[in-house]
C-alpha positions as YAML, in Angstrom:
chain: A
units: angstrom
residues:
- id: 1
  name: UNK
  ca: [18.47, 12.40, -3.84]
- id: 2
  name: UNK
  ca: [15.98, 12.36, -6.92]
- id: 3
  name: UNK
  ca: [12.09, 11.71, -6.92]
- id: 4
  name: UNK
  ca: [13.22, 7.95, -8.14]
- id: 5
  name: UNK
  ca: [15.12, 7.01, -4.76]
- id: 6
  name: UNK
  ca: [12.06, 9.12, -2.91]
- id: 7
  name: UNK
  ca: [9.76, 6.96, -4.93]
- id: 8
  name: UNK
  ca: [11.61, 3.50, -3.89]
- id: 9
  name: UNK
  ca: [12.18, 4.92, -0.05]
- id: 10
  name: UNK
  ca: [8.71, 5.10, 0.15]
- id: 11
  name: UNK
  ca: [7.55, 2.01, -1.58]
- id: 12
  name: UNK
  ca: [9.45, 0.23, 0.45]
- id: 13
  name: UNK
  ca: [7.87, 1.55, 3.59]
- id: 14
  name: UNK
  ca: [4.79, 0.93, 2.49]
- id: 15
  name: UNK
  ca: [5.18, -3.08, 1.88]
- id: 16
  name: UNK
  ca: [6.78, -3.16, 5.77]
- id: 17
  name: UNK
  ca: [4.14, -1.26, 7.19]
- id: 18
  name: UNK
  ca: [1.61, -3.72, 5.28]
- id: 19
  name: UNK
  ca: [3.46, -6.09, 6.68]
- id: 20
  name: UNK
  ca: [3.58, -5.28, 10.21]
- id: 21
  name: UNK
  ca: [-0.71, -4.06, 9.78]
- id: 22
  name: UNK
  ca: [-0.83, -7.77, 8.86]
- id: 23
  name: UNK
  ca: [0.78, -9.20, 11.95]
- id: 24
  name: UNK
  ca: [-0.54, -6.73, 13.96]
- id: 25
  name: UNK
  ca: [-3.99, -7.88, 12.82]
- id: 26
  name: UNK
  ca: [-3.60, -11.31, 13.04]
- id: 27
  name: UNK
  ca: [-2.40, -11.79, 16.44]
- id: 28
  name: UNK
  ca: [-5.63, -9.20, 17.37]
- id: 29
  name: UNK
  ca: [-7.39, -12.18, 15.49]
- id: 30
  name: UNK
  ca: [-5.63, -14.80, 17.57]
- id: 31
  name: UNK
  ca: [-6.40, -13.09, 20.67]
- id: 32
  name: UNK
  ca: [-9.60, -12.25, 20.18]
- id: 33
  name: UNK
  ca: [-9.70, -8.85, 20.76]
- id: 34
  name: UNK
  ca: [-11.25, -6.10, 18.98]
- id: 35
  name: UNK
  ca: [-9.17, -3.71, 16.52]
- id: 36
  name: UNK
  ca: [-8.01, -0.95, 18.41]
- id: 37
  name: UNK
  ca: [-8.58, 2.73, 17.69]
- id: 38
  name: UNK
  ca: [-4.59, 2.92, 17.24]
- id: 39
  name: UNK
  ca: [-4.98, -0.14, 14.63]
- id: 40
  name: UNK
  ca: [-7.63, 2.08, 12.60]
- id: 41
  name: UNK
  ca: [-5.16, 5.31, 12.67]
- id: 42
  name: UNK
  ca: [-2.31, 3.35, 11.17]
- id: 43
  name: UNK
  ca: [-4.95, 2.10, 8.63]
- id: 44
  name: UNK
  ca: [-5.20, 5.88, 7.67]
- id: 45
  name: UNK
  ca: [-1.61, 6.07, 7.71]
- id: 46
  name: UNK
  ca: [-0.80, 3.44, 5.38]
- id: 47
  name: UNK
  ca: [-3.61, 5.07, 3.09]
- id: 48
  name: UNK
  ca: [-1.69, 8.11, 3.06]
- id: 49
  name: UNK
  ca: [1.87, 6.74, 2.60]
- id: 50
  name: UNK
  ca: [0.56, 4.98, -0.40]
- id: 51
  name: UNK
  ca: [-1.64, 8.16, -1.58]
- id: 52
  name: UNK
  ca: [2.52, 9.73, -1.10]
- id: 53
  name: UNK
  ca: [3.82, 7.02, -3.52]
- id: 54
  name: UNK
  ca: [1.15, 7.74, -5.95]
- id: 55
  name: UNK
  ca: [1.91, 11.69, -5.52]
- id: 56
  name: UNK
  ca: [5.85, 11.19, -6.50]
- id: 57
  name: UNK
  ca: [4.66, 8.62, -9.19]
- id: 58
  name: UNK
  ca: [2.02, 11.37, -10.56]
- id: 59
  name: UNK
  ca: [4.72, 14.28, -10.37]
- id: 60
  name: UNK
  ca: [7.60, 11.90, -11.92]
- id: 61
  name: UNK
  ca: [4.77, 11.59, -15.01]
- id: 62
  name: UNK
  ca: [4.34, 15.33, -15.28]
- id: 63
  name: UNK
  ca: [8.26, 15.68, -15.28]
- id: 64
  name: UNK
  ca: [8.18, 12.69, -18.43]
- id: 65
  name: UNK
  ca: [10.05, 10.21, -16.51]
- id: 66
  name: UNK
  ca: [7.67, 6.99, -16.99]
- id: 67
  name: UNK
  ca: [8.00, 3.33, -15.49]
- id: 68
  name: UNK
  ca: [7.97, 0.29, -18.08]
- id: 69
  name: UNK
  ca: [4.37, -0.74, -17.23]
- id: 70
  name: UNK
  ca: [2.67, 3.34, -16.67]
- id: 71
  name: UNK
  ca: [-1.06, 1.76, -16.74]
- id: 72
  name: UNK
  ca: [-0.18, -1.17, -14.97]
- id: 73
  name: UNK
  ca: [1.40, 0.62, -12.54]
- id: 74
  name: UNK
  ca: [-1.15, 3.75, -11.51]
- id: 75
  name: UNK
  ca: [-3.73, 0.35, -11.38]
- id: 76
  name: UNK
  ca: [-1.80, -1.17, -8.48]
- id: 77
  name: UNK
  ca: [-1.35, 2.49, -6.89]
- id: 78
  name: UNK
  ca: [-5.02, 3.24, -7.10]
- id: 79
  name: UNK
  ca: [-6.00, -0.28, -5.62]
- id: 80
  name: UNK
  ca: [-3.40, 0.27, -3.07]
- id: 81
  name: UNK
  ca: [-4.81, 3.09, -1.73]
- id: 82
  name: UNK
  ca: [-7.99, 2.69, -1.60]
- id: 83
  name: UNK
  ca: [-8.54, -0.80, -0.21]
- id: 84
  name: UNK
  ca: [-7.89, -0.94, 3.18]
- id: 85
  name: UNK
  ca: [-9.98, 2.05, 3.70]
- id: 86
  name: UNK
  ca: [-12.15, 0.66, 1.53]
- id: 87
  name: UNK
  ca: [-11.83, -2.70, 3.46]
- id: 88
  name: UNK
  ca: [-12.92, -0.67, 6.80]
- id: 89
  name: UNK
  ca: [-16.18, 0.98, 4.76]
- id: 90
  name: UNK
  ca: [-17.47, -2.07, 3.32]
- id: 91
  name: UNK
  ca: [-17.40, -3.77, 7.17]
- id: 92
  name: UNK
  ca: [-19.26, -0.83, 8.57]
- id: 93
  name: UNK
  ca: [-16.28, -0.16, 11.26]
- id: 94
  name: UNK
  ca: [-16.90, -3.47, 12.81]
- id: 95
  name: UNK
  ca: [-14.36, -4.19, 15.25]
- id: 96
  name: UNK
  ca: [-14.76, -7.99, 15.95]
- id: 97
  name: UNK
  ca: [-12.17, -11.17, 15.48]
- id: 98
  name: UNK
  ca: [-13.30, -11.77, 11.63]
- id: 99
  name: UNK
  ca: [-12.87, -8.01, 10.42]
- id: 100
  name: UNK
  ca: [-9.55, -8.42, 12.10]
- id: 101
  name: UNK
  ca: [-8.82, -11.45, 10.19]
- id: 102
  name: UNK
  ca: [-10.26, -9.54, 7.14]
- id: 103
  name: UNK
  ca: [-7.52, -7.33, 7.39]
- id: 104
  name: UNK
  ca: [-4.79, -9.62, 8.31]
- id: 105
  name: UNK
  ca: [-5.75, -11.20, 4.84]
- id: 106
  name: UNK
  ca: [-5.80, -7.90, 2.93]
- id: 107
  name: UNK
  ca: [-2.63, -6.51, 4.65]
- id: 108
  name: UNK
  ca: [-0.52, -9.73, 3.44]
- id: 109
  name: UNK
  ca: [-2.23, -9.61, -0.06]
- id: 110
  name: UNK
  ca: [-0.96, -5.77, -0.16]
- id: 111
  name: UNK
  ca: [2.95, -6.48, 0.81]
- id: 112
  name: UNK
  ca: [2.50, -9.68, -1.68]
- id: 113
  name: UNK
  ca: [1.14, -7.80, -4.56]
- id: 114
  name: UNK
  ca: [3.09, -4.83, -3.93]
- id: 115
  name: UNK
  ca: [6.44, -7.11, -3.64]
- id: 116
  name: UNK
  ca: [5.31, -8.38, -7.01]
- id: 117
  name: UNK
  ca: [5.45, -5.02, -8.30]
- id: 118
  name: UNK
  ca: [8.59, -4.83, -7.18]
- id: 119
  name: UNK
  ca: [10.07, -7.73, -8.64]
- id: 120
  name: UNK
  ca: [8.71, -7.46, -12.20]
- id: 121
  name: UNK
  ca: [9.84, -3.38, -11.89]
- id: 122
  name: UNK
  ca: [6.33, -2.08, -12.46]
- id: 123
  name: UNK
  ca: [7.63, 0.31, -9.75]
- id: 124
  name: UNK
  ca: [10.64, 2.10, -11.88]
- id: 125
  name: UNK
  ca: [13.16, 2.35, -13.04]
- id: 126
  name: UNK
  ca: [11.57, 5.83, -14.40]
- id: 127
  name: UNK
  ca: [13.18, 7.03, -17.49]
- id: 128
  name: UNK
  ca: [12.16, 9.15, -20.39]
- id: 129
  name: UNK
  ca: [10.03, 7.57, -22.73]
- id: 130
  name: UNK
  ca: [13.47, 7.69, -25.60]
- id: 131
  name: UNK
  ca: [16.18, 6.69, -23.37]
...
């Protein structure tokens, strides 16, 4: 298995775990209660499975392999990561119905942007820049 299939393994985590951070969320939202302490480590989780998918992208880049859209794509990875952390910072750690719904929003905006990426294969196929 090469760093391509590693790359598209974990890429593909990432938009379900979004995914399931965005239910999650929302039916804290629904309920009313406040985001759990569990909700906040898989939060950090999802920051470092994307910050994993940037890593394989970055060392796929040093070995000359490069996607179709390179700037377009280390954009996306950047934002990826450091939104919903960067979500939790800018709310001060509040824990109430509305930051939940805050991150309900964000979480489906990540798996819809990052299925985008998918789809118009800003993600790979990585090749060298002559083939």
């Amino acid at each position: 298995m090469g760093f391509n299939d590693i790359h598209n393994i974990l890429f593909n985590a990432s938009i379900l775990f979004t995914l399931v951070l965005g239910v999650w969320s929302a039916v804290m939202a629904a309920r009313n209660e406040p985001i759990s302490g569990n909700f906040w480590g898989a939060v950090a989780t999802y920051a470092i499975l994307a910050g994993l998918v940037l890593l394989v992208g970055v060392i796929m880049t040093l070995q000359g392999l490069r996607p179709q859209r390179t700037i377009i794509y280390y954009l996306y990875m950047i934002w990826l990561v450091i939104i919903l952390p960067g979500l939790f910072s800018l709310l001060r750690g509040r824990d109430d119905r509305s930051a939940a719904l805050a991150f309900s929003l964000l979480c489906f905006f990540n798996a819809a942007t990052s299925f985008s990426m998918y789809q118009r294969n800003v993600i790979g196929p990585w090749l060298l820049p002559d083939a």
